[in-house]
C-alpha positions in Angstrom: 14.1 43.8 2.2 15.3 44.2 -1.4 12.3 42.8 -3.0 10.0 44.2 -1.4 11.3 47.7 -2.4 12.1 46.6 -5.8 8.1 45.1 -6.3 6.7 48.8 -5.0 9.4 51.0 -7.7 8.0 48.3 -10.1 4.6 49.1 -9.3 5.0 52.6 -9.8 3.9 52.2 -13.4 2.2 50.0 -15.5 3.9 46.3 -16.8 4.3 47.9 -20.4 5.4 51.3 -19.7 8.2 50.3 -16.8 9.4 47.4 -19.8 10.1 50.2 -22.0 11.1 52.5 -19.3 13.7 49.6 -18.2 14.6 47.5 -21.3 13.3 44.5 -19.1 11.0 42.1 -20.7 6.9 42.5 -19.4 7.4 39.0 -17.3 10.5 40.0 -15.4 8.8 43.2 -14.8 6.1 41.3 -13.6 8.0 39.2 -11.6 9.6 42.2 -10.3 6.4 43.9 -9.3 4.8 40.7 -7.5 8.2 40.6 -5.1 9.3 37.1 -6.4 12.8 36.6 -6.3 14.6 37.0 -9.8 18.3 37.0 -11.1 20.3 40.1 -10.6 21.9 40.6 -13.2 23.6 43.7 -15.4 20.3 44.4 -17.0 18.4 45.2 -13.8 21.1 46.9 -11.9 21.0 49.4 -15.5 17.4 49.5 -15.4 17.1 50.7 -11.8 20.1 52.8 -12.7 17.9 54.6 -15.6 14.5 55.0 -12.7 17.3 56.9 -10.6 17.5 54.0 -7.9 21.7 52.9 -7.1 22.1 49.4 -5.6 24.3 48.8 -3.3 26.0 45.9 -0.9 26.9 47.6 1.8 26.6 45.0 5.0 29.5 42.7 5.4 28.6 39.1 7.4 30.0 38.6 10.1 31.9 35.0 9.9 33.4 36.7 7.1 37.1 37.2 7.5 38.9 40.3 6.6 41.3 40.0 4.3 
């Protein structure tokens, strides 16, 4: 699961040191790190970006209809 891998790259590091790592503010972080759902968003997918992490949708549903 997404958060779940997200809260344990979060974890990696202290709450101060990832914010300035990431540019995220110390409560998203925190947020982050606990696995609680938050907003992605430009910000994040750049700060995962700058740890070395690439995010990526890569399952399609399948009701969906190609197009």
């Amino acid at each position: 699961m997404i958060f779940d891998e997200v809260a344990r790259v979060m974890n990696s590091d202290t709450t101060r040191r990832m914010s300035r790592r990431t540019g995220l503010s110390k409560d998203k972080v925190l947020r982050m790190a606990n696995g609680q759902p938050f907003n992605l968003d430009y910000n994040v997918v750049f700060a995962l970006q700058r740890l070395g992490y690439e995010f990526k949708v890569v399952k399609k549903l399948s009701h969906e209809k190609d197009t």
